[in-house]
VOGU-3710 file (C-alpha; in Angstrom, 3 decimals, decimal comma):
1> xxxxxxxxxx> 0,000/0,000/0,000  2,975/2,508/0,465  4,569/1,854/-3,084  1,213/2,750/-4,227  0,934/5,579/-2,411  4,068/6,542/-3,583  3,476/5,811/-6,926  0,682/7,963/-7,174  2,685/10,753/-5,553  5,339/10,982/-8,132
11> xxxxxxxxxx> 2,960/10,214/-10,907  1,264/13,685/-10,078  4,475/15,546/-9,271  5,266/14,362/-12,792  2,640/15,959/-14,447  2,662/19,461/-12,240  6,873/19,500/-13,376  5,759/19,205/-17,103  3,153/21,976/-16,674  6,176/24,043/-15,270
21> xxxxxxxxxx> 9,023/23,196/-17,701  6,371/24,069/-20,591  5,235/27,332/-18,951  9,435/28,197/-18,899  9,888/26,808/-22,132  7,471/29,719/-23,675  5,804/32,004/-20,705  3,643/33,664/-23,338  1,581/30,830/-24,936  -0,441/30,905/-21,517
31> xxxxxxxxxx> -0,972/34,763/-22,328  -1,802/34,291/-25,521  -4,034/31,509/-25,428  -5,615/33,902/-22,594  -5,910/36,814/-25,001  -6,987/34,579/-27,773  -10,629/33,942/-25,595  -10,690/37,272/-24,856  -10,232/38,422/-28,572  -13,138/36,259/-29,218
41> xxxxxxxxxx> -15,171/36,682/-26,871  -15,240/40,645/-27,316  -15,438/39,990/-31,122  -18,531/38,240/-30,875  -20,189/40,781/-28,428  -18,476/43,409/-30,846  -20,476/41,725/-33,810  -23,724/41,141/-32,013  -23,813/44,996/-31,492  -22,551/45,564/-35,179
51> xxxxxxxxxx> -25,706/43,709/-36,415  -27,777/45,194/-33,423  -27,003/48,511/-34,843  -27,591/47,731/-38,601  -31,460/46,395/-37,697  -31,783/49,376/-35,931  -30,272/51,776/-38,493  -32,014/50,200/-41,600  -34,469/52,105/-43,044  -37,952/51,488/-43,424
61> xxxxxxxxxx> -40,190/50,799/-46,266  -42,420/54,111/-46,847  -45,662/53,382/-48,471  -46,719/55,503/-51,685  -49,253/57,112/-52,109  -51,048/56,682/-55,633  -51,879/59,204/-57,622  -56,336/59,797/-57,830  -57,757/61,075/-60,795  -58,814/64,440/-61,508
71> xxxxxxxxxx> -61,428/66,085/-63,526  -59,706/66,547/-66,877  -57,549/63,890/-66,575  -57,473/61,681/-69,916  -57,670/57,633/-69,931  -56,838/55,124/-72,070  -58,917/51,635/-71,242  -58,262/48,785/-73,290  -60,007/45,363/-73,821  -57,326/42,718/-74,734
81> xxxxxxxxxx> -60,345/40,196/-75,075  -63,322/42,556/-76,288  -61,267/45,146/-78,314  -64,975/46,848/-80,078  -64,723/48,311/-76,279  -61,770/50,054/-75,877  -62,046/53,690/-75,718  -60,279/57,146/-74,560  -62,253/58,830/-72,158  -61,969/62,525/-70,017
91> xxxxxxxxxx> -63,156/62,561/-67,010  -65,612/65,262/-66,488  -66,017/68,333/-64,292  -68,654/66,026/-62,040  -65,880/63,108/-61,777  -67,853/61,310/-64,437  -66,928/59,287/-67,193  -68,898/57,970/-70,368  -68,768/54,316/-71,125  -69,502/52,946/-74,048
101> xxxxxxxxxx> -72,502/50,611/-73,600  -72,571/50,809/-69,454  -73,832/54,738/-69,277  -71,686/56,848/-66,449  -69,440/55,862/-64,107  -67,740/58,121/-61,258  -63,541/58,428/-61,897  -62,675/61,434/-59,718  -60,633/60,303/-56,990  -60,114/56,969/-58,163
111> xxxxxxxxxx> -56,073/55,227/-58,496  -55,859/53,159/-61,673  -55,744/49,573/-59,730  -59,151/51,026/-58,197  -60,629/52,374/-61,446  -59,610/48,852/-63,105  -61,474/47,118/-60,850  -64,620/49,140/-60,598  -64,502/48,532/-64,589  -64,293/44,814/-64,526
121> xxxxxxxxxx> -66,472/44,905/-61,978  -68,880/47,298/-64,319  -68,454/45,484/-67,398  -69,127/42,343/-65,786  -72,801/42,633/-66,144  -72,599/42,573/-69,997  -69,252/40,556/-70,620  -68,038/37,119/-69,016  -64,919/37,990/-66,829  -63,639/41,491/-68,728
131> xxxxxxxxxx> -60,263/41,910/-68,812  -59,367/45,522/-68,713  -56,147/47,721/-68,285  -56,202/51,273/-67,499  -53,597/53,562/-68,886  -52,781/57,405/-67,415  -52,242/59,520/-71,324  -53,088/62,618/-69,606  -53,596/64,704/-66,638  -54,053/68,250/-65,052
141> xxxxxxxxxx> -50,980/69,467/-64,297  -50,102/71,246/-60,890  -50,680/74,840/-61,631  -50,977/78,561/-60,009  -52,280/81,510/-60,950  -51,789/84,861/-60,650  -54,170/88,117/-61,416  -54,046/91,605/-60,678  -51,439/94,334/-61,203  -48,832/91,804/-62,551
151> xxxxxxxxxx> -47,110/91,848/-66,305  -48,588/89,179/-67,615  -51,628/87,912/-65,525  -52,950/83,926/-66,349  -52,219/80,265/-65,007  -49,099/78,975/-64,928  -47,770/74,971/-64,867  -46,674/74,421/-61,040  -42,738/73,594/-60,932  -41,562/72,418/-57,547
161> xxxxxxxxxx> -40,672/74,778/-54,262  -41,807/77,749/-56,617  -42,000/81,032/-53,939  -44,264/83,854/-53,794  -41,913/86,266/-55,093  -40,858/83,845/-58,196  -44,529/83,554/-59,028  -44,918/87,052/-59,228  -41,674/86,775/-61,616  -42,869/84,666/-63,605
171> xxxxxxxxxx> -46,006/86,650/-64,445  -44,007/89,533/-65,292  -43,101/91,381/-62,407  -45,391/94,603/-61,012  -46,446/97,119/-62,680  -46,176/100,227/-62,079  -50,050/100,551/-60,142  -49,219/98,001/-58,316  -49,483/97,533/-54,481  -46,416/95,638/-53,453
181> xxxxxxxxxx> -47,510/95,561/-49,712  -50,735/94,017/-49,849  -50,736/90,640/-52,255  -53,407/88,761/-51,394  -52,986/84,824/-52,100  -56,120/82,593/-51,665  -55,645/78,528/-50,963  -58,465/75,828/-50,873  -58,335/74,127/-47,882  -59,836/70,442/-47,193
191> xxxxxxxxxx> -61,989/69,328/-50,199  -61,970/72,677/-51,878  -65,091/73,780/-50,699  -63,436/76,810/-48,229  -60,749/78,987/-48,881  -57,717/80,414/-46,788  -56,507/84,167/-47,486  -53,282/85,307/-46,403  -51,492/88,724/-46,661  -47,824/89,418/-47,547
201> xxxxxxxxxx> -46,069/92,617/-47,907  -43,829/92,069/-50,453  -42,259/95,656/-49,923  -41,150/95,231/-46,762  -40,013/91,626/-47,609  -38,363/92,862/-50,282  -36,335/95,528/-48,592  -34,942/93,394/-45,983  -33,350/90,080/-45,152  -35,735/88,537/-43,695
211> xxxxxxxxxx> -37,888/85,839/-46,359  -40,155/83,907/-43,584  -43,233/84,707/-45,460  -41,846/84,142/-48,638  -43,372/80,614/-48,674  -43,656/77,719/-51,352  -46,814/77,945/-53,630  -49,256/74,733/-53,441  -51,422/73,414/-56,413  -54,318/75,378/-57,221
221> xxxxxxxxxx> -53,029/78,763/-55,338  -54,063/82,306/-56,652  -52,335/85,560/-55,747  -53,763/88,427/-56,378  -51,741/92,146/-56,687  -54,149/95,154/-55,910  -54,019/98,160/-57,211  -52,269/101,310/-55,285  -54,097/104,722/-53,935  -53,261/106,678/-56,218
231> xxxxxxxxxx> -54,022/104,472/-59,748  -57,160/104,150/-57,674  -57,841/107,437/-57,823  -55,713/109,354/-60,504  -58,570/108,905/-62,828  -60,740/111,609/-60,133  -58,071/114,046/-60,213  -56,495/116,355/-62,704  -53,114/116,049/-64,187  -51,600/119,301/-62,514
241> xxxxxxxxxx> -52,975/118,111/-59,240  -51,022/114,556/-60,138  -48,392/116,239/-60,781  -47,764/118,202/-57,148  -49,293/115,135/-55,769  -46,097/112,950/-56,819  -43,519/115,592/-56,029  -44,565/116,196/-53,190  -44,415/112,012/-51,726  -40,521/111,205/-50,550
//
């Protein structure tokens, strides 16, 4: 029982002397095996986080909204199957439509996919599962308009972030009875059926550094230049009384 004791003793004092020489042999393999788990240890956190923050950063997928029809707006419908009904149709003031052979049917404020489908739908009642495609060949264009004491008064095609001041550029400028601090421009508001007036005073605008007011235009907007006091009432008054009038203002 002692030589087995002592067997086992120097058995074990074996192994722990190996361990040793080995650690002298190369000190830094311990180190680096130790830096080797941490390396991947924090590069696994470190990617975890990496992918963490891409979900988090990736953008989302906006939805777009379709454009409706409009009174005015032209359509193209075509019957690959029935081709005695295809047709190019306007849509009316009302929102109507004619159809050949079905009477009226309402367009305004329809998308395509939706108009296509209240078609087939339509149609069904005189052919067996209509296939129809709607096509967009024309529509009313965003526009503004502008009236008053401007060069060239009239509606004008709606380009994007087009000002107040450019609009009243690109109707020709003032004239020379025009009242530069009072333009008046009127906007529909919710389905069309109100209106929203707003003031700007171009003048002062104008003059200084400060373009707040000078807003973007919106489809459909009208501005309106007034007349000034005195091409109000020049016509009342002689032309020697004009005359001293005008000298006399700074």
């Amino acid at each position: 029982m002692i030589k087995g004791a002592a067997r086992i003793f120097f058995t074990g004092m074996t192994v722990v002397l190996s361990a040793i020489c080995v650690w002298l042999a190369d000190p830094s393999s311990v180190a680096a095996q130790e830096n080797s788990a941490m390396q991947a240890t924090v590069g696994s956190a470190g990617n975890d986080s990496y992918h963490s923050a891409n979900q988090q950063s990736s953008p989302s997928l906006q939805r777009r909204d379709r454009y409706r029809l409009e009174p005015g707006d032209i359509v193209d419908l075509t019957f690959p199957l029935s081709p005695e009904f295809n047709q190019t149709v306007t849509i009316a003031p009302d929102g109507y439509i004619a159809l050949r052979s079905v009477g009226d049917f309402m367009a305004k404020g329809k998308t395509l996919p939706e108009l296509a489908a209240g078609l087939r739908t339509t149609y069904s009642s005189i052919l067996h599962d209509p296939v129809v495609t709607v096509d967009l060949k024309d529509f009313q264009k965003p526009y503004f308009t502008v009236g008053g004491e401007v060069g060239h008064p009239g509606k004008y095609e709606l380009r994007d972030n087009t000002t107040v001041t450019e609009a009243i550029a690109i109707a020709g400028g003032f004239t020379p009875n025009s009242k530069h601090s009072q333009v008046l421009m009127f906007r529909r508001i919710s389905d069309g059926s109100m209106v929203e007036v707003k003031k700007f005073d171009l003048k002062k605008m104008l003059s200084s550094t400060n373009t707040q007011e000078n807003i973007f235009l919106q489809p459909t907007d009208m501005l309106f230049v007034p007349k000034n006091m005195i091409s109000k009432i020049e016509r009342f008054l002689p032309t020697e009384s004009m005359g001293l009038y005008t000298k006399s203002l700074p």
